[in-house]
N, C-alpha and C positions, 0 to 999 in steps of 0.2 A: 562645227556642224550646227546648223540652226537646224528650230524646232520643226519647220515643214520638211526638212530633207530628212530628220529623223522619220517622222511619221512614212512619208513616201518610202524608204530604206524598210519602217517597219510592216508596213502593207504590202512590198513585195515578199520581204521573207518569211512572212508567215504565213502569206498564202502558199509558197515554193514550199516550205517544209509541210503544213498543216493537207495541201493536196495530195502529194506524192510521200509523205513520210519516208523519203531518203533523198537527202542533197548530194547525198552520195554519188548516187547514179548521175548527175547531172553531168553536160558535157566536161572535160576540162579545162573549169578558169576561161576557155575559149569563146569571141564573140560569136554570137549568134545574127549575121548577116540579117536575116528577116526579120527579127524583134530592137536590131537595132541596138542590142545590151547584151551583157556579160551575165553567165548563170556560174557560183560556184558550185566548182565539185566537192570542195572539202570544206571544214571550217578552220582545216592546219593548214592551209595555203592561202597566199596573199593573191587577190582576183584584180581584176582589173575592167576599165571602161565602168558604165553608169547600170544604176539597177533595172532590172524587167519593170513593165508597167504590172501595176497590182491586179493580181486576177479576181476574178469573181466575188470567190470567198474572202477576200480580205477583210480584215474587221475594220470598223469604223476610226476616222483621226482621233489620237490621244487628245483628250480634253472635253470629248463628247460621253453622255450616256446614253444613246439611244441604242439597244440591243435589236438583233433581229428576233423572230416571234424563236426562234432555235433557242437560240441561246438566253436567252430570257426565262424559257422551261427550264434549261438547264443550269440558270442562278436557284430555280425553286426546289430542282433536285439535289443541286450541291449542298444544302442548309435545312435540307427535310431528314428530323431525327424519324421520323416516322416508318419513314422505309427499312431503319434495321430492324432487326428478332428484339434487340435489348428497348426498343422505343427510347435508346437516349444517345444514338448514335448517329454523324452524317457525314460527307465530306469535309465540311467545316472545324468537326470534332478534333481531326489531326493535322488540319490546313488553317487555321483560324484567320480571319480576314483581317484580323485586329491584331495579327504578329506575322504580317509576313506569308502569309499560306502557308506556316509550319505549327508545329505542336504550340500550343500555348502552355507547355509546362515542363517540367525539368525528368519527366519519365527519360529511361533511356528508350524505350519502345512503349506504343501506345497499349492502354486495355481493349480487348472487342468480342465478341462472342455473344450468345444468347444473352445472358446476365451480367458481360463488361468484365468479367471474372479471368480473362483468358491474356495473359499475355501475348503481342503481337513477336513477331522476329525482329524486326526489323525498324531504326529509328525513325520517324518519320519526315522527309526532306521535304521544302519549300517546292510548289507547284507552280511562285511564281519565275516567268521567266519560260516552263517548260515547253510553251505549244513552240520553239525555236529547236527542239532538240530533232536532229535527224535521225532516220531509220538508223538498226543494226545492221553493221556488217562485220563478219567475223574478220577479216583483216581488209580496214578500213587504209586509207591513203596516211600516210603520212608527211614529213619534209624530208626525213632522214629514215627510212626503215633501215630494220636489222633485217638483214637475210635471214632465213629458217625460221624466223617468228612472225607469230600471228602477232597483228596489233586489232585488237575488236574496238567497238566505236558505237556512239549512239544507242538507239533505242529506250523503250519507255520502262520505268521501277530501277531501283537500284541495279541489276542484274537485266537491264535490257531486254526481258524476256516478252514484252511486249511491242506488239509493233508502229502501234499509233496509238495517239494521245486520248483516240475512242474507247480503243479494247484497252488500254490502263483504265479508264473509268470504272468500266464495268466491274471490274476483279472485286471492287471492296465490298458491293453489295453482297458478294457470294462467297467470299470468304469465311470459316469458320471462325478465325481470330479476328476478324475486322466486323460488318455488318452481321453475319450468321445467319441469313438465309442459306437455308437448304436447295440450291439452285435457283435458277431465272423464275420458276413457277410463283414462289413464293414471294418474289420482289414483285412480279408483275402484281401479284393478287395484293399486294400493301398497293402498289402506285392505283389498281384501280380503287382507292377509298379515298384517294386525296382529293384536296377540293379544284385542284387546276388541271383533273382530268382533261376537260373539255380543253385549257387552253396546247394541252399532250398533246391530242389527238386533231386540233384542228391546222398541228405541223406536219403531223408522219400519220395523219390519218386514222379511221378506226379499225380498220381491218388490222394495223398492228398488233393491236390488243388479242387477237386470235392466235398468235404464233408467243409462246413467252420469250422465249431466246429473239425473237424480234423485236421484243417490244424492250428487254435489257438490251440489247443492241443500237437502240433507237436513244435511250438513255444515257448512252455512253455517250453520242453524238451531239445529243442537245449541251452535257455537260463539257464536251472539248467545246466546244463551237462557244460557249458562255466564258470558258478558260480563253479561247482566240480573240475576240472580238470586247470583253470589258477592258476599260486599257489599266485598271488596278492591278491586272497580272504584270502588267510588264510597262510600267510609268518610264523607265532613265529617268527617273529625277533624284538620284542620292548626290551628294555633295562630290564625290568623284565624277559625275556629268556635268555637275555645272561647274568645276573644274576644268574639264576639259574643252565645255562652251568658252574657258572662259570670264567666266560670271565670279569667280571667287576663289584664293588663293588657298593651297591648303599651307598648315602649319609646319613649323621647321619639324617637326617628328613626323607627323602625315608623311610629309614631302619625303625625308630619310627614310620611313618605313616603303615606302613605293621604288626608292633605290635599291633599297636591299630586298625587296618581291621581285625587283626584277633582275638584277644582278647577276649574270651566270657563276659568278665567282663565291656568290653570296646566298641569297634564296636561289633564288634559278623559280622562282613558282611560278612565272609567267609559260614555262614548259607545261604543263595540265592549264594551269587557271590563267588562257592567253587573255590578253590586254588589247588584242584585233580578233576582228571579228567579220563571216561574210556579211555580204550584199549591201556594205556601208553605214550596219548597226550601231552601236554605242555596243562596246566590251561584253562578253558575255559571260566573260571571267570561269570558261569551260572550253576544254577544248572537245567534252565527250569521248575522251578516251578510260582505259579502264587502266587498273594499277592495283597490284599488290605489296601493300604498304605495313604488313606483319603489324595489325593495329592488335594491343592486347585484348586479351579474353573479359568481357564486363560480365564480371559474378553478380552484379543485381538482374541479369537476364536468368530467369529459374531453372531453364532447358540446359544453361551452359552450367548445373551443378551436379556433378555425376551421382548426388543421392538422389535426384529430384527423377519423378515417377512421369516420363513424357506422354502428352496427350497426343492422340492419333496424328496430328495435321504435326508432328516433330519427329521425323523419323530418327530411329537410332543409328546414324550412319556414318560413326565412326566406330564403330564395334570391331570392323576389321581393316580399318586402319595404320593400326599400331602406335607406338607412342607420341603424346601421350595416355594414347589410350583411353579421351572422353569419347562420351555417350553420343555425343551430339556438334557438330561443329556447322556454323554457317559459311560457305566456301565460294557465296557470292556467283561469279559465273557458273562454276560445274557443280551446283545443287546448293541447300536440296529445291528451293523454290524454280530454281529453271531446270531442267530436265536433258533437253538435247546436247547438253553439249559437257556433259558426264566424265566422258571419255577422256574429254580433252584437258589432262592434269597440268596440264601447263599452265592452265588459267586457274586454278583453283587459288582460291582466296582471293582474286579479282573481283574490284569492284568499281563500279562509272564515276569519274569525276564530277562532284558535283560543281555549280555555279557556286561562287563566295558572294554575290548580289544578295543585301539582307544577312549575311553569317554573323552578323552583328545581332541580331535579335534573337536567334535563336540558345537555347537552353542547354544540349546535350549534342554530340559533334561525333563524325564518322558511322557507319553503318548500323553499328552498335548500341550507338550513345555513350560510348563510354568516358569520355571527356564531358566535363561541364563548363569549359572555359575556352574561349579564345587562346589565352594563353598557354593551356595547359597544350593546345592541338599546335601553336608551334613550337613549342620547349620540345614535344613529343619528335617532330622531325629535325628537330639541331641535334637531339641527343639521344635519341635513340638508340647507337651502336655502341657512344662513347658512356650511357649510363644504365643500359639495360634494367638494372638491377631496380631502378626507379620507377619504371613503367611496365616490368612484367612480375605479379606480383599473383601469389596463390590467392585462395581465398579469404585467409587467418594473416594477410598481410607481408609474409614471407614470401622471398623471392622466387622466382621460379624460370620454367625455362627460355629461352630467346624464343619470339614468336609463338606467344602460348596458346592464342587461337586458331594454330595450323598445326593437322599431323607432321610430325617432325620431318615425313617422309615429302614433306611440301615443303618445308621451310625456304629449300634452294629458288622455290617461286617470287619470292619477296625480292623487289628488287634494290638494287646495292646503289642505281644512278637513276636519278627523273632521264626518262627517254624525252628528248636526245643528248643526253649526255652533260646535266645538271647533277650536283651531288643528289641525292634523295636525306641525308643527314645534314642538311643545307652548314654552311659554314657561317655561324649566326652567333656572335656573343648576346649578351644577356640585354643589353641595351639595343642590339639589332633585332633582338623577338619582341620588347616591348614597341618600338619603331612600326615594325610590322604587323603587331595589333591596332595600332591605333590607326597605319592605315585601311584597315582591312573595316574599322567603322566608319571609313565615308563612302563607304558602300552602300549603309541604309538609306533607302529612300526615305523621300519623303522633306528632301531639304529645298528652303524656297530661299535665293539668294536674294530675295527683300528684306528678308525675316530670319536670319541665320539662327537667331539666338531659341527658337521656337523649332527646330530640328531636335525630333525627340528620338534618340538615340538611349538604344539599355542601358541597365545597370553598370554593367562591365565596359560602356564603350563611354559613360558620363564623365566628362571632368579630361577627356582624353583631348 
């Protein structure tokens, strides 16, 4: 695929997702007579024919910087520490531009609140890549369903509880653990002090500024639309792309690690983190679905230690659970951060597949953070069943029980196979997990097949 048909592939589908926030609803895979082109419906299904012409909103060819006057605000609101309570806080703070649009550090969850003081829940993931993710749907399409089960899919924050890439923005401003504004009123009354008021309002006008919740709303917008249209979110240029162009051969361990990621016999990872992709993308290494993966309990989160005194925004919601009987559990789809779908125990401890694009650069791994290595997040799925005693550990280091961060009365949620029917304990000797790390580092972008030796890849991916 050359670099015009990427761009064109990349302009239709982020206009498709970024308009409509659900490729879901799109017809099926089916041509569309009057546009002349194929819409998918799914990201799990293989589409066919040529892409829609790019709508309106498409953001500009990769390799350009010219922003529209939208999203331009919205680069000065994503990097303004000013708009939180703590004056040291912004989007940037847990998306950093300079690692990826994830954490810049090894926390397993970020600080936020008035004074930075407040541990977050939740680790923080890369935001590059995401204006591609479509809407939620509680049971989304699959290749293969299981009758009687829900398969959920898409949607924006770990837990999908958002419905576009807008309303995700908004949330951090108004959060208690993240920015700590006390509602929209309070963000709006920071943004009217800033100095690019005028250029705010001469996008969404000034009567915005009369409605607060309009004017956090309008926020949200300018910051997706700066996420859709700079093409830093979403380059394809890691040494896996210009592979695929093509342009450069990967190494005899690369190459073996990419046989056994895909291998149903072997990883099977290509089952969540697919290697196809709609509307004739480049990989997006996600299929957006969701999965419960009985990742262990991380005791350096403070809420997860049952002497530790929770602040209001941590409900106590395992009280009546039953064993093990903590204070507190994060349970991903059915609470406590999403709400509606409580009910539905089936999904608890479900959580959204994320993209591996960049999992090279980041610090701390799964929901939690409770991994700080590549390696350790696939030792984790080879052996999980066959070493328990290794990965679920009390707090004093002692072993504890299978699935320590689900009530036990959940545990039967963790599932035994990758849907559709990959081991989930992948069958991986010790030389097939290092194989598979080292491919999982030509994911980081940023690699110029002129220049190989100038591919600055982390600590953990050097020397690989």
């Amino acid at each position: 695929m050359n670099k015009s048909t990427v761009v064109f592939a990349l302009r239709a589908f982020v206009g498709i997702a970024f308009a409509t926030n659900s490729i879901w609803t799109q017809a099926s895979a089916a041509a569309n007579p009057a546009l002349g082109c194929s819409v998918m419906a799914s990201p799990f299904q293989a589409g066919s024919g040529v892409p829609c012409p790019p709508p309106p909103n498409a953001p500009p060819p990769q390799g350009t910087t010219a922003l529209s006057g939208k999203a331009a605000v919205g680069k000065l609101l994503f990097g303004d520490t000013a708009l939180s309570a703590s004056g040291n806080q912004s989007c940037a703070t847990c998306h950093a531009p300079n690692n990826a649009f994830t954490a810049n550090n090894n926390a397993p969850v970020p600080l936020g609140g008035a004074a930075l003081t407040f541990q977050g829940l939740r680790n923080s993931p890369t935001v590059m890549y995401a204006s591609f993710t479509p809407g939620f749907l509680l049971n989304a399409p699959t290749p293969a369903p299981i009758a009687n089960t829900l398969h959920p899919g898409g949607g924006f924050m770990r837990d999908g509880r958002q419905p576009s890439l807008a309303s995700q923005a908004q949330q951090p401003f108004i959060s208690s653990f993240e920015m700590g504004n006390i509602g929209s009123a309070q963000v709006a009354a920071r943004l009217k002090g800033r100095p690019y008021l005028s250029q705010f309002t001469a996008v969404f006008g000034s009567s915005v500024l009369n409605n607060s919740d309009a004017t956090l709303a309008a926020m949200g917008q300018a910051i997706a639309a700066f996420e859709v249209e700079d093409p830093s979110f979403h380059p394809f240029n890691s040494k896996y792309d210009a592979y695929v162009r093509g342009q450069v051969a990967l190494t005899a361990q690369e190459l073996a690690g990419l046989q056994a990621f895909s291998d149903p016999s072997r990883g099977h990872c290509v089952s969540c983190h697919a290697t196809a992709s709609p509307a004739g993308l480049p990989a997006q290494f996600t299929d957006y679905t969701y999965h419960t993966l009985g990742v262990p309990r991380n005791w350096k989160i403070a809420y997860n230690l049952d002497s530790a005194s929770l602040p209001p925004f941590v409900p106590a919601n395992g009280s009546n659970l039953g064993l093990p009987n903590h204070n507190y559990y994060d349970m991903g789809l059915c609470g406590p951060l999403r709400t509606d779908l409580a009910s539905n125990t089936s999904l608890c401890g479900s959580f959204k597949v994320p993209t591996l694009r960049n999992v090279g650069v980041k610090q701390t791994y799964f929901h939690n953070g409770v991994f700080s290595s590549l390696q350790d997040v696939v030792s984790f799925y080879a052996t999980r069943n066959s070493n328990p005693a290794h990965w679920y550990t009390k707090p004093d280091g002692t072993p504890d029980i299978l699935y320590n961060d689900l009530p036990v009365a959940y545990a039967k949620n963790v599932e035994p196979t990758n849907h559709p029917g990959g081991p989930i304990a992948p069958n991986l000797n010790a030389t097939d997990i290092q194989n598979v790390v080292s491919f999982l580092c030509t994911l980081t972008d940023g690699f110029d097949p002129k220049n190989p030796a100038a591919y600055n890849t982390s600590g953990q991916c050097k020397g690989r």
